[in-house]
Each structure stands twice: as C-alpha cells, then as structure tokens.
C-alpha positions as CSV (number, residue, x, y, z in Angstrom):
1,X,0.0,0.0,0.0
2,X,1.3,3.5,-1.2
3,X,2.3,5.9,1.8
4,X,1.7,9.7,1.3
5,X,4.7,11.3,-0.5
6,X,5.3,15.0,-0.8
7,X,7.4,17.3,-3.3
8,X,10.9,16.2,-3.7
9,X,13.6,19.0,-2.7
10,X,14.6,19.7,-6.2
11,X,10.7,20.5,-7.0
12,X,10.5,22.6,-4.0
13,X,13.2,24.9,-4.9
14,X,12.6,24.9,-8.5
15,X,8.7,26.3,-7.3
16,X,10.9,28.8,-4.6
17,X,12.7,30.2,-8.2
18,X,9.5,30.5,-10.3
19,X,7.8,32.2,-7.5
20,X,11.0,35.0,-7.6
21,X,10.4,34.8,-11.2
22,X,7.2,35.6,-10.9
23,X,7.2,38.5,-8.5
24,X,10.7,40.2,-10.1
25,X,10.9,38.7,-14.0
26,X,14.1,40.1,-14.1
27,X,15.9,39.0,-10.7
28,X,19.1,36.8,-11.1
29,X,18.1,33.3,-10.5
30,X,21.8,31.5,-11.3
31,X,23.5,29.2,-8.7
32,X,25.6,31.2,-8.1
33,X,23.2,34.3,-6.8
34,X,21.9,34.8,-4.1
35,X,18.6,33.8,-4.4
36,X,19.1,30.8,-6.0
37,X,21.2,30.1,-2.7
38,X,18.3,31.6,-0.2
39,X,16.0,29.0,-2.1
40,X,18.1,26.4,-1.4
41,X,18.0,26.9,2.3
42,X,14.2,27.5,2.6
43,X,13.6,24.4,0.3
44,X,15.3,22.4,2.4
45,X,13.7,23.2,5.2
46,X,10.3,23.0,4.1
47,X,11.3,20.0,2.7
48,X,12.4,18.3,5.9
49,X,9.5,19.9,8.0
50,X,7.4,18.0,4.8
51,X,8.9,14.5,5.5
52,X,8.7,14.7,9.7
53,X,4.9,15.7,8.9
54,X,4.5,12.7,6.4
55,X,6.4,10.2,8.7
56,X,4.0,11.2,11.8
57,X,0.6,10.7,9.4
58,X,2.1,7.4,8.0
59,X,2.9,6.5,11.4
60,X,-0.8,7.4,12.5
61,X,-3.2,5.8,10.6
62,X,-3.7,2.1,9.3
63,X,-3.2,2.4,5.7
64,X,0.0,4.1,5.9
65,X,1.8,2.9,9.0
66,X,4.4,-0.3,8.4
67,X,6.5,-2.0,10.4
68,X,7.0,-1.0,14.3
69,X,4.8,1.7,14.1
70,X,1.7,-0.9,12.5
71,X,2.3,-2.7,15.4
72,X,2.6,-0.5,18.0
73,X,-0.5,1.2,16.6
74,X,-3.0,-1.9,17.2
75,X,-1.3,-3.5,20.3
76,X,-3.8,-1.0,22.6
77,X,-6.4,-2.7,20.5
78,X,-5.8,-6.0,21.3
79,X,-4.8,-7.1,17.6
80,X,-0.7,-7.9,17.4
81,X,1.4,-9.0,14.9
82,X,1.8,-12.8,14.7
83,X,5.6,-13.8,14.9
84,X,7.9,-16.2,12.8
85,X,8.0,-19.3,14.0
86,X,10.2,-22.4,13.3
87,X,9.5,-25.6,11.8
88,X,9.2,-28.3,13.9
89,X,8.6,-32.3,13.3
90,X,10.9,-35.3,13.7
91,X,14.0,-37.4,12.2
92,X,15.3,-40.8,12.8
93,X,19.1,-41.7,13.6
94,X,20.2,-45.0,12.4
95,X,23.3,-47.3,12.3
96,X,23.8,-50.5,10.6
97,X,24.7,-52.7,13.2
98,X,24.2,-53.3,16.9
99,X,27.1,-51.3,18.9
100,X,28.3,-52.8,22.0
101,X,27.6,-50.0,24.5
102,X,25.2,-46.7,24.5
103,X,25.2,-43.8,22.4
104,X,24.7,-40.1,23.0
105,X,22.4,-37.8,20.2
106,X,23.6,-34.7,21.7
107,X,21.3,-31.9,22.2
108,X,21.4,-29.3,19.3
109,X,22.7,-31.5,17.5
110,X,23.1,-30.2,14.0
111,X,21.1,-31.4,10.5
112,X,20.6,-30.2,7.1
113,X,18.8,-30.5,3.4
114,X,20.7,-31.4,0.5
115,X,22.1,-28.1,-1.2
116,X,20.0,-28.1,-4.2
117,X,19.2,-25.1,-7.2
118,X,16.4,-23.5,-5.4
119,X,17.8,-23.1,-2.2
120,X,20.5,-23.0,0.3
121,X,21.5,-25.6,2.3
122,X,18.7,-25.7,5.4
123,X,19.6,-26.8,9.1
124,X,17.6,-28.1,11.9
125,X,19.0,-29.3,15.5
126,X,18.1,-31.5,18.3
127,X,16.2,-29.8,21.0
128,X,17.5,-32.1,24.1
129,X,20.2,-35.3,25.0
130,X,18.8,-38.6,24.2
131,X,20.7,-42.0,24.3
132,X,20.5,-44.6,21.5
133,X,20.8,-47.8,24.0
134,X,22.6,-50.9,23.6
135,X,21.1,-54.2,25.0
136,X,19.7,-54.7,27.9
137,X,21.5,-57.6,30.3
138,X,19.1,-61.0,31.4
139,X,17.5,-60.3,35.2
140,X,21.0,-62.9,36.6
141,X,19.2,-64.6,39.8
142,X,15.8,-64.5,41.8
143,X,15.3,-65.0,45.2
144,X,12.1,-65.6,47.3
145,X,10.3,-65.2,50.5
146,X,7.1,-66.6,51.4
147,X,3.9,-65.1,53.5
148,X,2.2,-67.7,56.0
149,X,-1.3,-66.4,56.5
150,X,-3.4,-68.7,54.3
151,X,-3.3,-72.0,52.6
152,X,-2.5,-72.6,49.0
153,X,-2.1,-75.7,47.0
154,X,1.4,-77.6,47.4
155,X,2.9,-77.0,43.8
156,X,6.4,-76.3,42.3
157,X,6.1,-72.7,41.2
158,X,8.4,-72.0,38.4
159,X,9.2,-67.9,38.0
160,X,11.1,-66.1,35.3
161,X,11.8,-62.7,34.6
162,X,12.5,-60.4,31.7
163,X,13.8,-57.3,31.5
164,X,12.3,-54.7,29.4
165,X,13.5,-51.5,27.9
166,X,13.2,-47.9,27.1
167,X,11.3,-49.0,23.4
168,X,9.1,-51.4,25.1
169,X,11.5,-54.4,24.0
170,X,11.9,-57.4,26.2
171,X,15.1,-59.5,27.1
172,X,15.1,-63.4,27.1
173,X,13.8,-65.0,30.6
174,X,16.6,-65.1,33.4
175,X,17.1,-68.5,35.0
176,X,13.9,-70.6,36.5
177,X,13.5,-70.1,40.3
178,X,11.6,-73.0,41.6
179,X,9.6,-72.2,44.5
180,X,8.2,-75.7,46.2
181,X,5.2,-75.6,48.3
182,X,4.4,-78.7,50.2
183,X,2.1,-79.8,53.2
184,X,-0.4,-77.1,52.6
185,X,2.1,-74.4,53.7
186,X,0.2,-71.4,55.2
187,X,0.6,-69.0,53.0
188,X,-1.2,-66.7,50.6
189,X,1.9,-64.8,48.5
190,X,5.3,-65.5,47.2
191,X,7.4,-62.4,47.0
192,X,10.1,-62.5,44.0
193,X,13.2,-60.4,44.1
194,X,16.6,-60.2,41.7
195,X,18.9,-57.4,40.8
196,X,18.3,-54.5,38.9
197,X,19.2,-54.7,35.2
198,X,21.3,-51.0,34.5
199,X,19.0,-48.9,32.2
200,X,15.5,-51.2,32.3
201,X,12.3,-49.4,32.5
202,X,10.7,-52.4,34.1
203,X,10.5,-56.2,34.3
204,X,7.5,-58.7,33.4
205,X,7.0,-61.7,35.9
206,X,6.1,-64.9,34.2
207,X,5.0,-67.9,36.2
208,X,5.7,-71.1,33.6
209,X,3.7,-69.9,30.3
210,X,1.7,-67.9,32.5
211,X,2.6,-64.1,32.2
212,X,1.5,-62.6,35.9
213,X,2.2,-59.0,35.5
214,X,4.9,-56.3,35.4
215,X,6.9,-54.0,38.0
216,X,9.0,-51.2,37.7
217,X,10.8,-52.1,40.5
218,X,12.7,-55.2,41.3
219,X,10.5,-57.2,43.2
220,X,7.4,-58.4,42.5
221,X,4.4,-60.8,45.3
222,X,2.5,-63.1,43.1
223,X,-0.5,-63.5,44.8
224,X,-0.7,-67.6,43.8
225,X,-3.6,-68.7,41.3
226,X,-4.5,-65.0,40.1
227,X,-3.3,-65.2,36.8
228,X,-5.0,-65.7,33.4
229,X,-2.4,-64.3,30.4
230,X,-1.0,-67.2,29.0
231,X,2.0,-66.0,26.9
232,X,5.4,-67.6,27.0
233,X,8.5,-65.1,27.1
234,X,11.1,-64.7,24.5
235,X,13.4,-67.3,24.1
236,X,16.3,-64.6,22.4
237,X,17.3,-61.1,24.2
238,X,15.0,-59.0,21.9
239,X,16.5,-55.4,23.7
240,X,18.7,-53.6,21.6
241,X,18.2,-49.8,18.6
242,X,19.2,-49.5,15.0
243,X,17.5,-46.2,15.4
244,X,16.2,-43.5,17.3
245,X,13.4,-40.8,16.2
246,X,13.9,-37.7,17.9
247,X,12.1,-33.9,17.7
248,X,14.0,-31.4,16.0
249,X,13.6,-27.7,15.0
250,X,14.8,-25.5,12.0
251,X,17.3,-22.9,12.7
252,X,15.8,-20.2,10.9
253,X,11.8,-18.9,11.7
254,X,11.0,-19.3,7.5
255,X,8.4,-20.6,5.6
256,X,11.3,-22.0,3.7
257,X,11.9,-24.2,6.7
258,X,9.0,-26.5,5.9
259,X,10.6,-29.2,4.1
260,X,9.0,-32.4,2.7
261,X,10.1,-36.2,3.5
262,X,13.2,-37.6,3.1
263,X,15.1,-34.1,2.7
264,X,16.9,-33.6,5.9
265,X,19.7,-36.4,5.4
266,X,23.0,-34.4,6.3
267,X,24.1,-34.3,9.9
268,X,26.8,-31.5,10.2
269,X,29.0,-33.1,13.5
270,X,27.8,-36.9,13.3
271,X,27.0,-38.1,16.6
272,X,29.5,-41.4,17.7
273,X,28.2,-44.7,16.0
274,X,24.9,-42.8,14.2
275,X,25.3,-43.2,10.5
276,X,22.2,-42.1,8.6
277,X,19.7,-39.6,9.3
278,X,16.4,-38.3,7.4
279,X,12.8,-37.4,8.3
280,X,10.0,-39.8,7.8
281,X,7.3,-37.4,6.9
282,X,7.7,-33.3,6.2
283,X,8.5,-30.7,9.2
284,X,5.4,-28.0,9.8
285,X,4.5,-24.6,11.7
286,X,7.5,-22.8,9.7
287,X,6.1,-19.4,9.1
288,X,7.5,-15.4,8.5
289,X,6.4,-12.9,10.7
290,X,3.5,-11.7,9.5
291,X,4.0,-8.8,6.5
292,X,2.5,-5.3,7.0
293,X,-0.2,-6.4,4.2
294,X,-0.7,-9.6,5.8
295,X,-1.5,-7.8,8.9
296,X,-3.2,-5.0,7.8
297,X,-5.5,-7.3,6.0
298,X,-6.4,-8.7,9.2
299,X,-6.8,-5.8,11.0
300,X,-9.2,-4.5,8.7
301,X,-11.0,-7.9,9.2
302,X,-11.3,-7.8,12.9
303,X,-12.7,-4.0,13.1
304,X,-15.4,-5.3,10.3
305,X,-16.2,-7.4,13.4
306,X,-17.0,-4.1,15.5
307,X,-13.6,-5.5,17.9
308,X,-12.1,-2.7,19.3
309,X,-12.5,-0.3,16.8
310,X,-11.9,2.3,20.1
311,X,-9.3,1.9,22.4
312,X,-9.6,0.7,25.9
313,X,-6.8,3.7,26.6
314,X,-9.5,6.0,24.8
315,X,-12.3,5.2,27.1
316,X,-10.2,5.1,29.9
317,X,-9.1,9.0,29.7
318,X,-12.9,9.8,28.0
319,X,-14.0,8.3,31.5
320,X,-12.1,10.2,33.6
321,X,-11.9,13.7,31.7
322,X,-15.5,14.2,33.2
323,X,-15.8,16.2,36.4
324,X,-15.5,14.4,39.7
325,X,-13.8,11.3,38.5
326,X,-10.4,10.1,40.1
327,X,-10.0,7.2,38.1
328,X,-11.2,4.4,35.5
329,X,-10.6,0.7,35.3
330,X,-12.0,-0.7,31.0
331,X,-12.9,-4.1,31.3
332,X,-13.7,-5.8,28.0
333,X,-13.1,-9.7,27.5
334,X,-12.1,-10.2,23.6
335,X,-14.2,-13.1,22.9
336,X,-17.3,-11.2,24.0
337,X,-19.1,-11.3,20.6
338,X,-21.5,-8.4,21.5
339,X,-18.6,-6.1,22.8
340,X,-19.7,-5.4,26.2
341,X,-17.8,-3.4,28.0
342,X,-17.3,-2.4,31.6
343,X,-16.2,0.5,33.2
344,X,-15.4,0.9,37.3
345,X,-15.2,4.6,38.0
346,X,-14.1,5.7,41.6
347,X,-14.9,9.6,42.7
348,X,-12.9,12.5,43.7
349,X,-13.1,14.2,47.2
350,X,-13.4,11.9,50.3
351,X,-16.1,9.5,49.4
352,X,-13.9,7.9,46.5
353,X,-17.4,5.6,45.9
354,X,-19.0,7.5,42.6
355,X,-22.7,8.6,43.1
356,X,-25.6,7.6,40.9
357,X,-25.4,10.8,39.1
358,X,-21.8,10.8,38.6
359,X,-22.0,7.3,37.0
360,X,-24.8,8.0,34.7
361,X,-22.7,11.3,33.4
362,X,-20.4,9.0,32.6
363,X,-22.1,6.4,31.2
364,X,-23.6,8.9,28.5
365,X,-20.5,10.5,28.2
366,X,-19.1,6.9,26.7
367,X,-22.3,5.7,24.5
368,X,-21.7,9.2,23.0
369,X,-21.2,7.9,19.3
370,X,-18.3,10.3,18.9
371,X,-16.8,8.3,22.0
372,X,-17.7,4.4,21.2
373,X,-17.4,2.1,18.6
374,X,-20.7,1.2,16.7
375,X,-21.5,-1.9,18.3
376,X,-19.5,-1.4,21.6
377,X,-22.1,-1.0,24.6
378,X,-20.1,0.4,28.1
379,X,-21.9,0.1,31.6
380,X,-20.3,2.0,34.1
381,X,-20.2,0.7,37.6
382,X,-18.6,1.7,40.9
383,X,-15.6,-0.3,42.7
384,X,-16.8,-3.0,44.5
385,X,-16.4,-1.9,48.6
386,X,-14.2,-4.1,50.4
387,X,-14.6,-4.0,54.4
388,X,-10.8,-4.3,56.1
389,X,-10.9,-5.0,59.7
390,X,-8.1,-3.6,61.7
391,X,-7.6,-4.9,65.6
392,X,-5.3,-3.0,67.4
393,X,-4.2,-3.8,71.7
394,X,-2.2,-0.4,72.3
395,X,0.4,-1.8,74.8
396,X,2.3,1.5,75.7
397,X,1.4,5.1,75.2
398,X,1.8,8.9,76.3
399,X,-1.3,8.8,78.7
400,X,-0.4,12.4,79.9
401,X,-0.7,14.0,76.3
402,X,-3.7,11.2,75.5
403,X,-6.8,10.3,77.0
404,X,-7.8,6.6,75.0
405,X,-10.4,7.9,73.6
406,X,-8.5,10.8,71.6
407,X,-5.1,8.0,70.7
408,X,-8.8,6.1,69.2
409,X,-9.7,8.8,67.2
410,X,-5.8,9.9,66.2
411,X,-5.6,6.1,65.1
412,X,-8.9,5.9,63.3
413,X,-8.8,9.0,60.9
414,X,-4.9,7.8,60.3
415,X,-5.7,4.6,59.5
416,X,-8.7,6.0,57.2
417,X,-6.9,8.4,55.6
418,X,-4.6,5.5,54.6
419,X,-7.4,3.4,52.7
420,X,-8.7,6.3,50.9
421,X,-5.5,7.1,49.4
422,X,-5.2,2.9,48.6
423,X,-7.9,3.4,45.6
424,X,-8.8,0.4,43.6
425,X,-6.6,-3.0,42.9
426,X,-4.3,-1.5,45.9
427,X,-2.1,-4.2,48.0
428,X,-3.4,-3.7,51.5
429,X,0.3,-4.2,53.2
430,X,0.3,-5.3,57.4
431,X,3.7,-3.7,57.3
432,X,2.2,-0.2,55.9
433,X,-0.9,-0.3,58.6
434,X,2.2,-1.2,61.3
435,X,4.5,1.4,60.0
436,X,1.6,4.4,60.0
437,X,0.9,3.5,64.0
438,X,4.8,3.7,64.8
439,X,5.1,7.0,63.5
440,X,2.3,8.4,65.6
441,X,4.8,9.7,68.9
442,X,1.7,9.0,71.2
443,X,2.4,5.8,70.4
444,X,4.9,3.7,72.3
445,X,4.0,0.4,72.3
446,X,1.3,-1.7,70.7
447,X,0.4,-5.5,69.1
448,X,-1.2,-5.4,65.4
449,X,-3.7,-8.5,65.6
450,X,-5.3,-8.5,62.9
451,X,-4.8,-8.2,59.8
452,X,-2.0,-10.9,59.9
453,X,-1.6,-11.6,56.2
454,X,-1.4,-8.6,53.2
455,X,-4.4,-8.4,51.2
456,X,-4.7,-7.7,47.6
457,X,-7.8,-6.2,46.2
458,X,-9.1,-7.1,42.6
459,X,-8.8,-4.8,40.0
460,X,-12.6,-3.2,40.6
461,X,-12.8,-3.5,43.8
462,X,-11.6,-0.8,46.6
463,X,-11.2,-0.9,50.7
464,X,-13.7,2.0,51.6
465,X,-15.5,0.1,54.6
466,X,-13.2,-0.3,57.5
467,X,-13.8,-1.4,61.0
468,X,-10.8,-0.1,63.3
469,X,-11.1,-1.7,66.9
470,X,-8.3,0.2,69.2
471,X,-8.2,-1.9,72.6
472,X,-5.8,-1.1,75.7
C-alpha cells in the first residue's frame, strides 16, 4: 500500500525560483546568486518539516503505518502481529549394526537439506540429549520369601523374569527359580526379588507360560492362582536400537523451513556410532512474521467485526476527563461477541465511591457515538467496597498527652486516611498499617492483631468500609 509522499527538494526549490520569477521577472536566479542560494536553504527546510509531517501521518493511521509503528498502533487494540515461527517435526538416527555400549544424540545437535538449485542448504537441531541404548543384560538370579497367613495348594512354582527396555523391548527370561510348596504351607503370596538390570524401565514376571504382571521395581508378590495371560517369554534377548526418532527444530523462523520427507539427510557433526539420518514425513509450523499487508488485512478484518474499533486507553481517559472522576478501570473480554464493556469509576473528594449521578454522566459520556465504537455498549459501575478490619491492643502510650479515647480517634482518621489514598486493585500491606501507627509519637508500644496476612484487592474492587477496633 502507497504511503503519502510529498514534493521532492529539487521540486520545491525549483517552485521557490519560479515564485522570484514571478514576483521580479528580471531577478538573477543562477546558482551562483543569491537567491538561487536563499532558495536552497528555505527548500530544504520546508522539505524536511514536509517529511517529519508525512512520517508522523504514515505513522498514524492504518493504511500508511508499516513495520514497528503498525504494530505498535494496534497492540492498545488488542490485535498484534503474529511472529515467525520455526518448523518443527521429527527425524530418525540409524546405524547398521548393533554397537556394544550406549550412544549419545547430543542436544542441538546439527542437521541439514541437500544443497540443491532453489535453495541454500537448510539446518535443523536436536532440542534435548537422548541416548541410542545398547542391549539390555538378562534379570541374573531370583530369590524368594514366602507369606504364611493362608493356605495354597502344594505345587512347584516356576518364576522367570525379563527385562524390558526404554522402546518397550523385552530380554530373554533369566534363569527358572523353583519355589516348592508342600504340606499345605500357610501361606497366601510368594514375593520375587533379583537385581536391577542398569538402564530397564521395568521387568515382566512370568509364572511357567503364564505371564503374571509387570513392575518397575525389582520385586514383585504373586498373589498364587491369580493369573490368566498365557503368553510364553522370548526365548532370544530381543533389547537392543538401529534407530532413534527424535524432535527437532529449524534454525531459521521461514516458511522455507517447511521441508518435505526424506530431505533432511546431512548431519553437520555426526553423533559417535549414528550413520544415517532423514525425516520420515515433512516438518510443519514454519512461518515469516507476518507482513505489513498480511496484517493490515487482518486488521481490517477484525474492526469489520466491530472488535475494538476504540481503544480501551481511549475510554479510559474519556472516562475520567469528566468532572468528579479520580480514576477508571476498561474491562472488555475479547471473545465477548456483542462487545460489552465495563467500566469501574471511583470519585474524587473523600467519598472515592461514585454517586448515581456521577456514573450516569459517565455512562452517557461513553455511549456518545463520537466516544464508542458502533457496536461497543459500556456500563459504568462503581468499585466493589471491600470491608478491612483492623484490631489494634495499644500496649504502651503517652497517657499524659492522651486520653484513650482521643489516641482512638488519632488512630482511626490515620488509618482511614490511609485506605482512601489505597484506591482500587491496591495491595493492602500489614507492614504499611504497622509502620503508619509507629510513627504516631503518642504511640509507644502496641500489638497489630489483625490483619496478619497482606491483602490484595481485585482490579474493581476498593477498601472503603473499615472497622478499626483500638483496645488497651
């Protein structure tokens, strides 16, 4: 979209010369006179006061302002600029053949595209450390201990365990422990233990072909006859990676960065043992910033919707430009779809609490239509009062300059004075009510009881009602 341009310099002096011209026909206007060099100066001038004036209307307004200023100009209005992002998915490290301990993918670890004619090379990186493991070892020995509170049937249970791994593969079963029950033993449970296999996730306890469960831990009570899986383990250590698939993310916050399958296939550092790389399936969410005419567009969409076509700054200083107001809280929730909008007035003088009348001047004041939006609708309300009880035991004070009923009073309009001043969304601070009763000198001594904790008020609500209870 075209910004507003003005005369260039050279036209503005060439108009300065005709206009000599014109008033003297005969005046000397070569570059070397002195009005040729008089109209220089003055051109430039008016030329430079000319572009401040046209960078300050570009700046102002929606079809002319780019950049920063676009921005900046519809951030009070609830409508921002969305920002680059980067692309995001997933590749898979391989190797050929099973390596004989673990291997580290470090984090940011480094990737590219295939330099090709239409664009540079392209890089991504690891977000975060992951390990390509080696196999696991076979659970070595079980042991077993036995739980005499109820009968079971004399049998020769037969337990094996496997270990199991971070992909959800399973090791070969560890030697058979043979656990004999004879003469109607009391007993209810057999409880398993073995040694912990270095990196398992967890183990599966099998009773013959029966599979009883799994633990994360290495023991394991087989409450005897309570199983019903029948599957046999493996015969062959099954635990071991070719490959790893890990989430990675572009460099660069382009569209460009969306790349299809199979393209990232260079890795710039190779981690130890990883061979091959590439992505599966194509990486997504790559995006520019969005462009001045991108986001103008929008704009221009939104306030079709009637959304803050006025500012929630501009109601706020409308609000409080009338007589009698102290100050005004906007309130507006964005996905209102009728644009309902709230404002909390408090009033000047002592009573901060706004009187009928004063909120009704201000609620016209607002729906003026050379104050609103079309479709916006403002209700004015006052601050919701908030009643802050203060207990005070006065412990030590000048009783020859005090009576207790004139320290009550001193306390009382201190303390009041105090909440007035707080207005609305204030922080109602122990240490501040604490501190503004030590620096009374009739004051020597005294216990705060309540309140014990601060108190923060919400953003339309204000501590106008007090009870102050002074006790000796």
């Amino acid at each position: 979209m075209a910004h507003i341009t003005g005369r260039s310099l050279k036209e503005r002096n060439t108009l300065q010369l005709e206009k000599w011209a014109s008033l003297e026909p005969n005046i000397n206007t070569n570059t070397d006179s002195m009005v040729y060099m008089d109209s220089t100066v003055i051109s430039e001038v008016a030329y430079w006061l000319q572009q401040d004036l046209i960078t300050q209307t570009n700046n102002a307004f929606l079809a002319y302002a780019t950049w920063d200023e676009l921005s900046n100009l519809w951030i009070d209005r609830g409508i921002t600029r969305k920002e680059a992002d980067k692309s995001i998915w997933e590749v898979t490290f391989s190797r050929e053949s099973l390596a004989n301990t673990n291997y580290t993918i470090p984090s940011w670890t480094l990737l590219s595209t295939e330099e090709n004619s239409s664009w540079n090379v392209l890089t991504f990186s690891t977000k975060e450390e992951w390990i390509l493991y080696w196999q696991l070892s076979t659970p070595s020995w079980l042991s077993n201990t036995t739980s005499s509170t109820w009968s079971i049937e004399d049998w020769t249970y037969s337990y094996t365990i496997t270990a199991i791994d971070w992909n959800w593969a399973e090791t070969d079963a560890s030697t058979a422990l043979e656990v004999v029950i004879s003469n109607w033993l009391s007993t209810n449970s057999i409880i398993l233990n073995w040694s912990d296999v270095a990196l398992a996730v967890s183990y599966k306890v099998y009773l013959g072909w029966f599979l009883l469960g799994t633990s994360t831990t290495s023991d394991y009570s087989d409450l005897v006859w309570t199983t019903s899986s029948i599957v046999e383990p493996p015969t062959t250590n099954e635990t071991w990676a070719l490959t790893i698939t890990l989430p990675i993310e572009s460099s660069n916050t382009w569209v460009i960065y969306n790349v299809g399958a199979w393209t990232i296939t260079k890795m710039i550092e190779p981690p130890t043992w990883i061979e091959t790389v590439t992505n599966e399936s194509a990486t997504y969410s790559g995006s520019d910033e969005e462009t001045d005419t991108v986001f103008r567009t929008r704009i221009i969409e939104e306030l079709s919707n009637n959304y803050w076509k006025v500012t929630a700054s501009w109601y706020k200083q409308t609000a409080e430009a009338v007589d009698d107001v102290a100050s005004a809280t906007i309130l507006h929730e964005a996905w209102n779809p009728v644009n309902e909008i709230s404002c909390y007035i408090t009033q000047e003088w002592i009573d901060p609490i706004p009187t009928a009348e004063l909120i009704a001047t201000v609620e016209t004041e607002l729906n003026s239509d050379e104050n609103r939006a079309v479709c916006d609708s403002i209700v004015v309300y006052g601050p919701t009062i908030v009643t802050i009880a203060v207990t005070i035991t006065i412990t030590e004070y000048d009783s020859e300059s005090y009576t207790e009923a004139t320290l009550t009073n001193l306390i009382e309009d201190t303390l009041q004075d105090y909440f007035i001043w707080l207005g609305t969304g204030a922080t109602i601070k122990v240490v501040d009510i604490a501190n503004l009763i030590y620096d009374l000198d009739s004051v020597t001594d005294f216990v705060l009881n309540t309140p014990t904790a601060n108190q923060t008020l919400s953003t339309t609500s204000i501590a106008s009602n007090w009870t102050i209870t002074v006790n000796f």
